[in-house]
C-alpha positions as CSV (number, residue, x, y, z in Angstrom):
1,X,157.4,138.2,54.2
2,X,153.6,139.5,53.8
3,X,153.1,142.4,52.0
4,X,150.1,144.8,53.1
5,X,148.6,148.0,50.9
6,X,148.3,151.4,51.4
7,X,147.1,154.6,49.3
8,X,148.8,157.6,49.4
9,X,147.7,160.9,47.4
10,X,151.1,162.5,45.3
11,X,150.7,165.4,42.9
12,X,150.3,164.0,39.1
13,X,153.5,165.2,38.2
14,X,155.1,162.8,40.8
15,X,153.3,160.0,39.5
16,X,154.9,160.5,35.8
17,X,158.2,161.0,37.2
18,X,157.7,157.9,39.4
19,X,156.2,155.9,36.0
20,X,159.2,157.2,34.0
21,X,161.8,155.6,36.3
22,X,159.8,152.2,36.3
23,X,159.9,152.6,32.4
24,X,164.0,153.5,32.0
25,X,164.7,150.6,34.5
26,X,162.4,147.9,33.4
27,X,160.5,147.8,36.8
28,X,156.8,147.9,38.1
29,X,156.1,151.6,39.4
30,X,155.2,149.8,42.6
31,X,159.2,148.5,42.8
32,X,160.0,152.2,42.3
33,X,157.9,153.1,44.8
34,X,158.9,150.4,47.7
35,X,163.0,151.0,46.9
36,X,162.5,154.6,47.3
37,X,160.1,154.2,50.4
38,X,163.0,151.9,51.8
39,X,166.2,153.9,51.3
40,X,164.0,157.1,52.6
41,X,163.6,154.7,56.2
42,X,167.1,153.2,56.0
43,X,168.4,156.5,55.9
44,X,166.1,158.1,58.3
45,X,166.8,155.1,61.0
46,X,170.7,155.5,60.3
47,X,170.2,159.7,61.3
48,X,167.9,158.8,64.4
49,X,170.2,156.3,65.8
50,X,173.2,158.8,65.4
51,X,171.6,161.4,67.1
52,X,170.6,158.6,70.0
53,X,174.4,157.7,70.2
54,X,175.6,161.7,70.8
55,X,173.1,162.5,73.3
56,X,173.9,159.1,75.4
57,X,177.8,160.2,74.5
58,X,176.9,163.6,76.0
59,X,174.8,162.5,78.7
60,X,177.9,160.3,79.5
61,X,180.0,163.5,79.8
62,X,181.9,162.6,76.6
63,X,181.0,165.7,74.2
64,X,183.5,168.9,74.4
65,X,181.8,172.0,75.8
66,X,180.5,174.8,73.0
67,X,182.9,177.5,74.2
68,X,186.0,174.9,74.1
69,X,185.1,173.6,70.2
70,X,184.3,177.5,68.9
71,X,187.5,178.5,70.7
72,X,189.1,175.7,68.6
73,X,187.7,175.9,65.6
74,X,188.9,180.0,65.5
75,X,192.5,179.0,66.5
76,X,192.3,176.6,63.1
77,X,190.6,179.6,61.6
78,X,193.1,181.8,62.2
79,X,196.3,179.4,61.9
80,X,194.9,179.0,58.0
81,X,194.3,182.9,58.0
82,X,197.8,183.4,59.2
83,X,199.5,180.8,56.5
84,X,198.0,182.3,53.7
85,X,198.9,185.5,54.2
86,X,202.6,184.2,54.8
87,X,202.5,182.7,51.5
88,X,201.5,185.6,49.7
């Protein structure tokens, strides 16, 4: 795979932090760097393509109206509410 540069500006304390990583684990600050830059878009592409999937599963008429799941979630609410008190 090619590899390409780019600069970025980071305050200096971020670049000790980033050195004193590469230091404990024996690794270039540039590995550091390019692990951290890969989890962040791993992660980041992983949250996008979840939000993708619910709005195509609520465009598809598969998501439970807002008044249905609140009036849920209080029954739930309540039922706990109610069982604690009984086991006072």
């Amino acid at each position: 795979m090619s590899t390409q540069t780019i600069t970025i500006r980071t305050e200096s304390n971020t670049v000790k932090k980033i050195g004193a990583i590469a230091r404990a684990m024996d690794r270039s600050r540039n590995w550091v760097i390019e692990d951290a830059l890969q989890q962040y878009i791993d992660q980041q592409a992983w949250y996008l393509e979840g939000i993708q999937q619910a709005q195509a599963s609520l465009e598809a008429g598969k998501g439970i109206p807002h008044e249905e799941l609140m009036a849920e979630i209080s029954e739930l609410i309540n039922d706990r509410i109610r069982s604690h008190e009984n086991n006072q």
